[in-house]
C-alpha positions as CSV (number, residue, x, y, z in Angstrom):
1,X,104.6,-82.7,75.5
2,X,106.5,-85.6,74.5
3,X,110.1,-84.2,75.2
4,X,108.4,-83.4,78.9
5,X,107.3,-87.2,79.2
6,X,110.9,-88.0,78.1
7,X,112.9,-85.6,80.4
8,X,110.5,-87.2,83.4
9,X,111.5,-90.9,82.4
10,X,115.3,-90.3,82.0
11,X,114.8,-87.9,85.7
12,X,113.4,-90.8,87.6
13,X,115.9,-93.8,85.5
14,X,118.7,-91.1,86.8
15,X,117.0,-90.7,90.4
16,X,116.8,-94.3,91.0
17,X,120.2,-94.8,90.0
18,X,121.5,-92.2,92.4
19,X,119.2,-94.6,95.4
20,X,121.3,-97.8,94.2
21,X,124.6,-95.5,94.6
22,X,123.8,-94.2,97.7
23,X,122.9,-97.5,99.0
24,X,125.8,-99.2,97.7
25,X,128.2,-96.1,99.2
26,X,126.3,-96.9,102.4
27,X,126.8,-100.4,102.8
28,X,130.2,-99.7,102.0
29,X,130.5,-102.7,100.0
30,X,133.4,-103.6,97.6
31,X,134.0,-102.3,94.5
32,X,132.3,-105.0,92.5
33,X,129.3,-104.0,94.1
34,X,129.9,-100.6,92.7
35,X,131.2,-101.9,89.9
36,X,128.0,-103.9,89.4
37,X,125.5,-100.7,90.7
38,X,127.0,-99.1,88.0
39,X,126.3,-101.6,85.5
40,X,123.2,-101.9,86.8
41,X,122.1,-98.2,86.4
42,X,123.6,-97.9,83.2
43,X,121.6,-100.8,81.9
44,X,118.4,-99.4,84.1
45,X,119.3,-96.1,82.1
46,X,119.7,-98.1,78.7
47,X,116.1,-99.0,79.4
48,X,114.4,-96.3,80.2
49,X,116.2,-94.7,77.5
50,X,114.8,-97.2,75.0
51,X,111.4,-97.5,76.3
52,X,111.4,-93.6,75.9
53,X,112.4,-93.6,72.6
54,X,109.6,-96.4,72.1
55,X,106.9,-94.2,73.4
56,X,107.9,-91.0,71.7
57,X,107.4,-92.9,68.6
58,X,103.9,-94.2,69.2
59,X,102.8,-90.6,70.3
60,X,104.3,-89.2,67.0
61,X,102.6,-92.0,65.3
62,X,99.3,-91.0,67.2
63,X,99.6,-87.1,66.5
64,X,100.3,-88.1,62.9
65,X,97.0,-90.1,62.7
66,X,95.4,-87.5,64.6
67,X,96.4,-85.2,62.3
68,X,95.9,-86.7,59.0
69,X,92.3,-87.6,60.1
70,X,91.3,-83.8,61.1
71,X,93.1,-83.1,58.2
72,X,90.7,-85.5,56.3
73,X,87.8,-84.0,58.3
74,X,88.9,-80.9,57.5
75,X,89.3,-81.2,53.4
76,X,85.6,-83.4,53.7
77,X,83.8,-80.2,55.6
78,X,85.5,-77.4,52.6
79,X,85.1,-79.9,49.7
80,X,81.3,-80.3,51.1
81,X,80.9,-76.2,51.6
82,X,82.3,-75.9,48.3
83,X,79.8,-77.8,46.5
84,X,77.0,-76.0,48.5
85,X,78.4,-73.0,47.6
86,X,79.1,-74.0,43.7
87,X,75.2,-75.8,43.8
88,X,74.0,-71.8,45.3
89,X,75.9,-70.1,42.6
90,X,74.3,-72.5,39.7
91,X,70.4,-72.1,41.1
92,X,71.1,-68.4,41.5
93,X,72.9,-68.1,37.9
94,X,69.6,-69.9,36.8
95,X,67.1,-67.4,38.3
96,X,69.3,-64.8,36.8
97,X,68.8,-66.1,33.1
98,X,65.0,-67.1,34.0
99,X,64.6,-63.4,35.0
100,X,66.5,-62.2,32.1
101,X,64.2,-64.5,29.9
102,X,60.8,-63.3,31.6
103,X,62.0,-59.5,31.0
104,X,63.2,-60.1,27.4
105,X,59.9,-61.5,26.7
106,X,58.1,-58.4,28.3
107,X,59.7,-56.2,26.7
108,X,58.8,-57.9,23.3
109,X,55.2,-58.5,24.0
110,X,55.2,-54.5,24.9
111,X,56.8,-53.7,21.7
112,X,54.6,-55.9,20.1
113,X,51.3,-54.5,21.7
114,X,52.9,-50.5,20.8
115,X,52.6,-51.8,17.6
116,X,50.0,-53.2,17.6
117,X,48.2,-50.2,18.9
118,X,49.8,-48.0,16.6
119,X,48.0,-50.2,13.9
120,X,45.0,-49.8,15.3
121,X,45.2,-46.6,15.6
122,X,46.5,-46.0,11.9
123,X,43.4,-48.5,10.8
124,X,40.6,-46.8,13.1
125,X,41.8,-43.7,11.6
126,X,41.3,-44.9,8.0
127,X,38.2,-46.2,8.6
128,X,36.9,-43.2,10.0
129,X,37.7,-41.5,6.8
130,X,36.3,-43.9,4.9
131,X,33.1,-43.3,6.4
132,X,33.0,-40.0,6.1
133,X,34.1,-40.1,2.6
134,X,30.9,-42.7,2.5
135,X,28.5,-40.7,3.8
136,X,29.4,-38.0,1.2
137,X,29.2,-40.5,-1.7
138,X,25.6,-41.6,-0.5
139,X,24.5,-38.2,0.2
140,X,25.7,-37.2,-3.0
141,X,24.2,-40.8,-4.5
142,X,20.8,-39.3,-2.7
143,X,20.4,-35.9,-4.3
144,X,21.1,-37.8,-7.8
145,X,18.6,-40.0,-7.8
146,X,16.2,-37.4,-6.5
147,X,16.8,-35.0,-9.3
148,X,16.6,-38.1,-11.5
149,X,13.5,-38.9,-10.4
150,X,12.0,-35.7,-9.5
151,X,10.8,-37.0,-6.0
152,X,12.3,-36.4,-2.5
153,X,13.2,-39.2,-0.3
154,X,9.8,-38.8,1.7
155,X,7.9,-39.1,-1.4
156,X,9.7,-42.0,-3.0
157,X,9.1,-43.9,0.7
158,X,5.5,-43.1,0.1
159,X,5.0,-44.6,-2.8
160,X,6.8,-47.5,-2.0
161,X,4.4,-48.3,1.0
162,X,1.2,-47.8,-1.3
163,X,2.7,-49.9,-3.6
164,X,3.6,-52.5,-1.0
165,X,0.0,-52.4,0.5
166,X,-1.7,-53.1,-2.8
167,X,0.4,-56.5,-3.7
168,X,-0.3,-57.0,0.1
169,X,-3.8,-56.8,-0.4
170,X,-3.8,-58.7,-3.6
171,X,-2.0,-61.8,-2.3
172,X,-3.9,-61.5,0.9
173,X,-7.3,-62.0,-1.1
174,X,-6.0,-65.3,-2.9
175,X,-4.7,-66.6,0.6
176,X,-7.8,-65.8,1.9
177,X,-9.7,-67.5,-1.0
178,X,-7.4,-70.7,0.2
179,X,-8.0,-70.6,3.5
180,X,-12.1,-70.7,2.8
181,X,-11.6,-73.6,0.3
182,X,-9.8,-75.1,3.1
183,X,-11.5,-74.9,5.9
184,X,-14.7,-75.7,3.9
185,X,-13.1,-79.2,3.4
186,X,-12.0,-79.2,6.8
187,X,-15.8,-78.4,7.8
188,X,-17.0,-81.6,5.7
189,X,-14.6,-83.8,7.4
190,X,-15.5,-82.3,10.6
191,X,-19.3,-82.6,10.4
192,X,-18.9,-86.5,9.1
193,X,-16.5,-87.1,12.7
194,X,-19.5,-85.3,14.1
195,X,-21.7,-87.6,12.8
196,X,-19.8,-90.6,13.7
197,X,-19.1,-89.7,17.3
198,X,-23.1,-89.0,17.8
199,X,-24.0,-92.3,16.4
200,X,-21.0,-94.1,18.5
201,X,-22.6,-92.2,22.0
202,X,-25.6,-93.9,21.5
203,X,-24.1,-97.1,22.6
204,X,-23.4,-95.8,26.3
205,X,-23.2,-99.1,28.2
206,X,-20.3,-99.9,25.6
207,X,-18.6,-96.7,26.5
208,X,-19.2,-96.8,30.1
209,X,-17.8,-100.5,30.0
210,X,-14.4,-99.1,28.7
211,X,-13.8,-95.8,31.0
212,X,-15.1,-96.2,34.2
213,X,-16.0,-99.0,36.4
214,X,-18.9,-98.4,39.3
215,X,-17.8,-99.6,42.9
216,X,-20.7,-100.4,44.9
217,X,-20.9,-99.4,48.7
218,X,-23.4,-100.6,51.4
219,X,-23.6,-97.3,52.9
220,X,-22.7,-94.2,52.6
221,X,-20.7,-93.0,55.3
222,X,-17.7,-95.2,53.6
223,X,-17.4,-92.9,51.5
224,X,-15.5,-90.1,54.0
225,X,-13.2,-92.9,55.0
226,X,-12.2,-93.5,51.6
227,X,-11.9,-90.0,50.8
228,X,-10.0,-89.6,54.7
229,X,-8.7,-86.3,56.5
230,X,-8.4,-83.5,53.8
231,X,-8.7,-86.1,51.1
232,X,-5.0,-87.8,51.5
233,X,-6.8,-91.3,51.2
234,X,-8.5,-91.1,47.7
235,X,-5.3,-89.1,46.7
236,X,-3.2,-92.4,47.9
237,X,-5.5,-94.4,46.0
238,X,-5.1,-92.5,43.2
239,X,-1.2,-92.0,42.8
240,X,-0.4,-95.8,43.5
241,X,-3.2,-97.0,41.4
242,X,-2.7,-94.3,38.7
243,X,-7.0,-94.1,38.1
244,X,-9.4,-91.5,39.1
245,X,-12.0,-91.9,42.0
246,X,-14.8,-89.8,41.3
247,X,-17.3,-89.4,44.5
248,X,-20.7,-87.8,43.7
249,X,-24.0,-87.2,44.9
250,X,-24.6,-90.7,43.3
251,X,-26.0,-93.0,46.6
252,X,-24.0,-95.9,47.8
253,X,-21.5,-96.1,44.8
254,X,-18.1,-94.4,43.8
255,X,-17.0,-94.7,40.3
256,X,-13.4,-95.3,39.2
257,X,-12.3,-93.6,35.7
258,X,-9.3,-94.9,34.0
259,X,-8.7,-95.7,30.4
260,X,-6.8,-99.0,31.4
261,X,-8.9,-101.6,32.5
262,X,-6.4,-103.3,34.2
263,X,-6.0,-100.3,36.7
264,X,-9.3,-100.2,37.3
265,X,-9.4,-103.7,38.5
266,X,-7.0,-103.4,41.1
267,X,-8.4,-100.2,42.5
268,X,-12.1,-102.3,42.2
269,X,-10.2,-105.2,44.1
270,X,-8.2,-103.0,46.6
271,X,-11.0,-100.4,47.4
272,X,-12.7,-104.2,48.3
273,X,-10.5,-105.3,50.3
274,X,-9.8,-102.1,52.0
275,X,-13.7,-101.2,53.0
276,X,-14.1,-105.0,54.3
277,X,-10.7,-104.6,57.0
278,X,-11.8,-101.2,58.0
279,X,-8.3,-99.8,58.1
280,X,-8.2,-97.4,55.3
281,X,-5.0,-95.2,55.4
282,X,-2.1,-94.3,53.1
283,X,0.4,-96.5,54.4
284,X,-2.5,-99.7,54.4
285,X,-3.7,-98.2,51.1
286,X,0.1,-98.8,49.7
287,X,0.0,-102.4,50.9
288,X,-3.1,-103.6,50.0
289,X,-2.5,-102.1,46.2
290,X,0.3,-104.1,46.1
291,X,-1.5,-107.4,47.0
292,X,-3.8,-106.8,44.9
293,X,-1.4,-106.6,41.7
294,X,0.0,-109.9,42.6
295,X,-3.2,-111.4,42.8
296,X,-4.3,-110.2,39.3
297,X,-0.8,-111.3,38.0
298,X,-2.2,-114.9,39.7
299,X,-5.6,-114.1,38.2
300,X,-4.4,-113.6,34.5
301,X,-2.8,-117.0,34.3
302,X,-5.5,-118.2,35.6
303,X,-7.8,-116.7,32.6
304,X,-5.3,-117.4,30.0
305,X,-5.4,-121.4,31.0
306,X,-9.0,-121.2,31.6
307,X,-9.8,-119.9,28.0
308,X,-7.1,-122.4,26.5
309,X,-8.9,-125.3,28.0
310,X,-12.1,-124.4,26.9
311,X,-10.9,-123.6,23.3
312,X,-9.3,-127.0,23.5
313,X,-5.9,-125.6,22.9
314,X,-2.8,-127.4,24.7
315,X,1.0,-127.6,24.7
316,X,1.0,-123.6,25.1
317,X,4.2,-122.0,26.7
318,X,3.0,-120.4,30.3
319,X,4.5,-117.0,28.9
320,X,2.0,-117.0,25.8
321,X,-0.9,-118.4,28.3
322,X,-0.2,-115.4,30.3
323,X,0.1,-113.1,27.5
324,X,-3.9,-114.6,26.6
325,X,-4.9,-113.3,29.6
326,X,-3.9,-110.0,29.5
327,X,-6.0,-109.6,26.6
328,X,-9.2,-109.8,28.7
329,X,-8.3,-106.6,30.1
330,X,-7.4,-104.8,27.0
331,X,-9.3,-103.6,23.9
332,X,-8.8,-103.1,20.2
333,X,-10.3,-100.0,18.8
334,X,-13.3,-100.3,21.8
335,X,-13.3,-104.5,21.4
336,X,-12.3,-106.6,24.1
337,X,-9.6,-108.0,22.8
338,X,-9.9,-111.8,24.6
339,X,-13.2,-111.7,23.2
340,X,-12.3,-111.1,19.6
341,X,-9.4,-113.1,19.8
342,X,-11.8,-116.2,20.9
343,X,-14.2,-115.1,18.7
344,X,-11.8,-115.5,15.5
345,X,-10.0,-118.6,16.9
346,X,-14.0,-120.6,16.7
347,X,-14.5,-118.8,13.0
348,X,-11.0,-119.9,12.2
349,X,-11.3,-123.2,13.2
350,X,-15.1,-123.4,11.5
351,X,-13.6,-122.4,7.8
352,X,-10.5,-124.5,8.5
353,X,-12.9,-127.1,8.6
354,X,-15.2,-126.5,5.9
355,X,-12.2,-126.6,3.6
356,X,-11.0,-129.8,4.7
357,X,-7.8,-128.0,6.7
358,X,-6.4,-128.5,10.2
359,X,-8.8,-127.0,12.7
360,X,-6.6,-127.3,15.7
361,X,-4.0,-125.2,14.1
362,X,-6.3,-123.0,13.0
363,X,-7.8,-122.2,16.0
364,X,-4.8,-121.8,17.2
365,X,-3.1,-119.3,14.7
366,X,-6.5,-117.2,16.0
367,X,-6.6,-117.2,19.5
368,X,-2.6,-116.1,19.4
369,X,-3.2,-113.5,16.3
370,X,-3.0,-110.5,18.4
371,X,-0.6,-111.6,21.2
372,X,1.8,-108.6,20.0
373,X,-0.9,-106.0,21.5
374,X,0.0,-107.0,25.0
375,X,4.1,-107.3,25.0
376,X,5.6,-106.7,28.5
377,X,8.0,-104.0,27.0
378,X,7.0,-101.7,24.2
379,X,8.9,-101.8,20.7
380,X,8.9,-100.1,17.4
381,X,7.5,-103.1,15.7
382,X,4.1,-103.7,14.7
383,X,1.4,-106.0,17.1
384,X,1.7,-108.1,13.9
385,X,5.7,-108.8,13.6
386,X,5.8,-108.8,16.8
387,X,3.7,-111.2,18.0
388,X,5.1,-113.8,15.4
389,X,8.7,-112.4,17.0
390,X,7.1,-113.6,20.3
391,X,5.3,-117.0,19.1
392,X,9.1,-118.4,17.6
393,X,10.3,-117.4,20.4
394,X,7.9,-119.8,22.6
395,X,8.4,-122.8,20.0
396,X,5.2,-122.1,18.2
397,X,4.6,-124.3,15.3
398,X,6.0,-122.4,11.9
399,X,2.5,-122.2,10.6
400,X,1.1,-120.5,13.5
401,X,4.3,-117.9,13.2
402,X,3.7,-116.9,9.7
403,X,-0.3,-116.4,10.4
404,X,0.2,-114.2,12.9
405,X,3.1,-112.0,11.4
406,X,0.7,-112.4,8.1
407,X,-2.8,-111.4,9.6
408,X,-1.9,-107.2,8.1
409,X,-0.2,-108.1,5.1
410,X,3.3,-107.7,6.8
411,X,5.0,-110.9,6.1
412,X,4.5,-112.7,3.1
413,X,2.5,-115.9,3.2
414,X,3.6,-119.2,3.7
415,X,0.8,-121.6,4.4
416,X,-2.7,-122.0,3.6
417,X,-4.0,-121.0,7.5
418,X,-2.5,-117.7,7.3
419,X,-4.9,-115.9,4.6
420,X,-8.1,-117.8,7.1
421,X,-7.0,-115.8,9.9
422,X,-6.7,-112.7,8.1
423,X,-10.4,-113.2,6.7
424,X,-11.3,-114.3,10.2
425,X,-10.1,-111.4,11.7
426,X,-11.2,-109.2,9.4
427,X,-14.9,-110.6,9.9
428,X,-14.6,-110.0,13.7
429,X,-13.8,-106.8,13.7
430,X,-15.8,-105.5,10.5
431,X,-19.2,-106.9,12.2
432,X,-21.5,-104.4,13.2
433,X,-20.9,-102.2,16.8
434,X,-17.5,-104.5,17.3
435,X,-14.8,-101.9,17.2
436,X,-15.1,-97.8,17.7
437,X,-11.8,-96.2,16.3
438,X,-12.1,-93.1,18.2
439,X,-11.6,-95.0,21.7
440,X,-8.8,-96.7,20.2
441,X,-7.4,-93.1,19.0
442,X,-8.2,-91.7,22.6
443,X,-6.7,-94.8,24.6
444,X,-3.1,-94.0,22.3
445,X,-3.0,-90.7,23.1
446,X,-3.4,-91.2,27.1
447,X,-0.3,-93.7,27.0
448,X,1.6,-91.5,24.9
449,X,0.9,-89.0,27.7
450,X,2.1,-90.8,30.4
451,X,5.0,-92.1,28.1
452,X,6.1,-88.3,27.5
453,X,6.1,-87.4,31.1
454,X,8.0,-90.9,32.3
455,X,10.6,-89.8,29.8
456,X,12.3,-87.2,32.2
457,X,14.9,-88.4,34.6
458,X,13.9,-88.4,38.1
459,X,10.2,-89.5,37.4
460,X,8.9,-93.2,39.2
461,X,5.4,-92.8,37.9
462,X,3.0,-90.7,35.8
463,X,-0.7,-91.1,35.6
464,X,-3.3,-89.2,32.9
465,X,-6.5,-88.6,34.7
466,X,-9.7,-87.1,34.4
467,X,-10.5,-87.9,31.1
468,X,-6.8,-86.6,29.6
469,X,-7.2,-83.4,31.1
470,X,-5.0,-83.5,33.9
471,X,-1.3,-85.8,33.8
472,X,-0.3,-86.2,37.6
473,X,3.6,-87.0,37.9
474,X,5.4,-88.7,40.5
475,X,8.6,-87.9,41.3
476,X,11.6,-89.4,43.4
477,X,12.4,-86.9,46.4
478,X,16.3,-87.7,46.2
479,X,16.4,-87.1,42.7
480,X,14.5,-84.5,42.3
481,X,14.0,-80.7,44.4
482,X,11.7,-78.7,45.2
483,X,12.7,-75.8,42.7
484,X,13.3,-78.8,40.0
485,X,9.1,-79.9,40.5
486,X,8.5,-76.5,39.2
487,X,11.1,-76.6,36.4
488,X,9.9,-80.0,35.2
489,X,6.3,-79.2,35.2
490,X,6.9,-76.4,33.1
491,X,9.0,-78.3,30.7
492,X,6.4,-81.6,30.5
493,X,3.7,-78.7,29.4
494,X,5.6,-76.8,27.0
495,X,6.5,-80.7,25.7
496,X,3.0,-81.5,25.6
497,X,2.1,-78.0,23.9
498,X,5.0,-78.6,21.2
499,X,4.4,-82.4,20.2
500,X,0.7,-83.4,21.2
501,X,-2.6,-82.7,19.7
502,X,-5.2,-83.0,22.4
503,X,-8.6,-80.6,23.1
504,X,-8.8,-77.9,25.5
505,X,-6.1,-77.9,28.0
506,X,-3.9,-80.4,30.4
507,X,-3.1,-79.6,33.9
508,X,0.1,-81.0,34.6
509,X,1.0,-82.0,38.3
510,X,4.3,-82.7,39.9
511,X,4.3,-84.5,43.1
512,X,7.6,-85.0,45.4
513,X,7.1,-86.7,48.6
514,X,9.5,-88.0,51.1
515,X,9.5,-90.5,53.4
516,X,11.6,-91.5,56.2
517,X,10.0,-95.6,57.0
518,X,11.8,-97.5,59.9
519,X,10.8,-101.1,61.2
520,X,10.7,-101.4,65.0
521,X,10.8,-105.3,66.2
């Protein structure tokens, strides 16, 4: 292509010089004119002569570049196949030797297992002569010992049961001569809590007082709006206040069984409340409960001040005055407890005073004595302990402490006061009809009751009612299923069965109820 360019150029430097001739031959001019054309074409042929030598160059300069770079290009696109091909060649050489790994190890493990097998075999075999070889020996061992003994097999199994039977029948009759003794002595106890119990009946405005409280109605016809459509009313009463409406023939009066007396209060104050407004369903029912606990939370400060002014006793934290009047609505072994505790805080400060001690103190130590029987949480530590835990806590005077952690003989003594509230208590509760032990012992066992049962996971509350008999058991809907009701009150019962001593039997009730509740304003 370049010698083509190059021919063109030198055709046309030629061509034009042959134009100049002509013209100059034309014009018929002189010879310096042709002299001069001449010069003139051979210097317009020096130059295209150079110029064409210039551009050949720069085109073989540009075919060389050209070249080298596809050159370059060239070597980049093998060197970059080659290393694809190489990188091919490496993962495939590495499948290879994976492969050749995987079917080395198979053909171990199969090695391994024929041999394997082949042991067994050898072994299943041995023991299978063995056993033979066994039942031989014995059989052999057998007709020994019965030509030895002179008895068959039958015979000798005969004997063995009479012989049996009589040692049976001998230690049978000496545990059946323990049993008597022991259920004789059983008998004596039992006829003396006979006893007991008949005497303790006698006093049946005591009892009464301490199960059930009466609720007075002006007419009758309340009573089937308290008990409401198929009876969900009284059973709303009863789950949220945890006590037991009974309704009876009894005229113009509905009693309320619970061993707490505080429960019994708020369904007394909320059954009020609920038959003066007229609007008796579960949702009002719910509401009004609620109410009604705060007010009683009001209410028991307002005892727990009252009895400390009338005692004389000031300076108390508002955490032990509230503690005070909790007790009115608990008892100790069938005693109110506010009422014994006031009751030994005026003996206390009547000895402290005969022997020439503080009386104020005194009374003190004896109106706070039992403040460990009403503790907003339960603990493992005695009413005693505890209650001195709960008096340092509130700044009580170090007197005070060590009489009340003294009072059973659980703490040593450290001040005069503490052995006069000991006596003091003692002669409050030891005085004739003050305290009934069974009620105490019943009382226990309800709260351990509803204690087991709030134990699960998934239960919000648990309530013992009728007596003990029956343990109702509220559970939360998104915790708990359907299918998992029936599972727990299974498990509650057999718990119950396992780990409680109670009479007769307890009905155990699971409850799941869910509510969807929405506010419109």
């Amino acid at each position: 292509m370049e010698l083509n360019i190059l021919s063109i150029i030198i055709g046309g430097a030629s061509l034009v010089a042959g134009i100049v001739l002509g013209k100059l031959i034309f014009a018929k001019n002189t010879n310096k004119l042709l002299e001069d054309a001449k010069a003139e074409a051979k210097k317009i042929i020096a130059d295209g002569q150079f110029q064409a030598e210039t551009l050949k160059k720069e085109k073989q300069l540009e075919v060389k570049e050209k070249f080298v770079q596809m050159k370059a290009d060239h070597d980049k696109d093998v060197l970059q196949r080659t290393q694809k091909l190489s990188e091919s060649e490496n993962r495939n050489k590495q499948k290879e030797q994976s492969l050749n790994q995987k079917e080395a190890t198979l053909e171990k493990q199969l090695k391994e297992n024929e041999t394997i097998k082949e042991n067994l075999n050898r072994q299943t075999e041995i023991v299978n002569t063995k056993r033979t070889e066994l039942e031989k020996h014995q059989e052999e061992h057998i007709r020994r010992l019965e030509k030895v003994a002179g008895l068959s097999a039958e015979e000798a199994k005969t004997q063995l049961i009479e012989s049996l039977t009589q040692e049976a029948q001998t230690k049978a009759l000496v545990i059946q001569q323990e049993i008597i003794e022991d259920a004789k002595q059983k008998a004596n106890k039992e006829a003396r809590k006979i006893v007991i119990q008949t005497i303790q009946r006698t006093a049946a405005e005591q009892a009464i007082e301490n199960s059930i409280t009466v609720f007075n109605l002006e007419t009758d016809e309340i009573k089937g709006s308290i008990i409401g459509r198929e009876g969900r009313n009284i059973r709303a009463i009863e789950a949220a206040t945890g006590v037991d409406l009974i309704v009876d023939d009894t005229p113009e009066a509905i009693v309320l069984s619970s061993f707490d007396p505080l429960r019994r209060e708020v369904a007394r104050l909320s059954l009020q409340r609920l038959v003066a407004d007229g609007r008796i369903h579960p949702a009002r029912i719910e509401e009004v409960v609620e109410k009604t606990k705060r007010q009683l939370d009001d209410q028991v400060i307002e005892i727990g001040e009252r009895t400390a002014m009338e005692l004389g006793i000031h300076g108390l934290h508002k955490e032990l005055v509230r503690m005070v009047g909790r007790m009115r609505f608990r008892s100790s072994y069938g005693q109110n407890l506010l009422m014994h505790s006031r009751e030994t805080a005026n003996l206390c400060a009547i000895m402290a005073s005969e022997l020439g001690m503080n009386p104020k103190l005194a009374k003190r130590a004896g109106l706070l004595h039992d403040i460990g029987k009403v503790p907003d949480e339960e603990t493992e530590l005695s009413h005693a302990l505890l209650g001195a835990k709960l008096a340092e806590k509130y700044g009580e005077n170090p007197a005070v402490v060590n009489a009340i952690g003294a009072h059973h003989d659980e703490m040593e003594m450290k001040f005069v006061i503490s052995p006069i509230i000991q006596a003091c208590d003692a002669i409050s509760g030891a005085r004739p009809g003050a305290r009934r032990e069974i009620m105490q012992q019943y009382i226990q066992r309800i709260k351990d009751l509803e204690n087991l049962a709030l134990a699960y996971q998934g239960v919000e509350k648990a309530y013992a009612i009728q007596a003990g008999r029956e343990l109702r058991v509220i559970v939360e809907a998104d915790k708990v299923t359907d299918n998992d009701s029936e599972k727990l009150s299974f498990e509650i019962a057999q718990k119950i069965q396992t780990e409680m001593t109670f009479p007769g039997q307890i009905k155990v009730t699971v409850i799941r109820e869910k509510r969807a509740v929405n506010i419109a304003r």
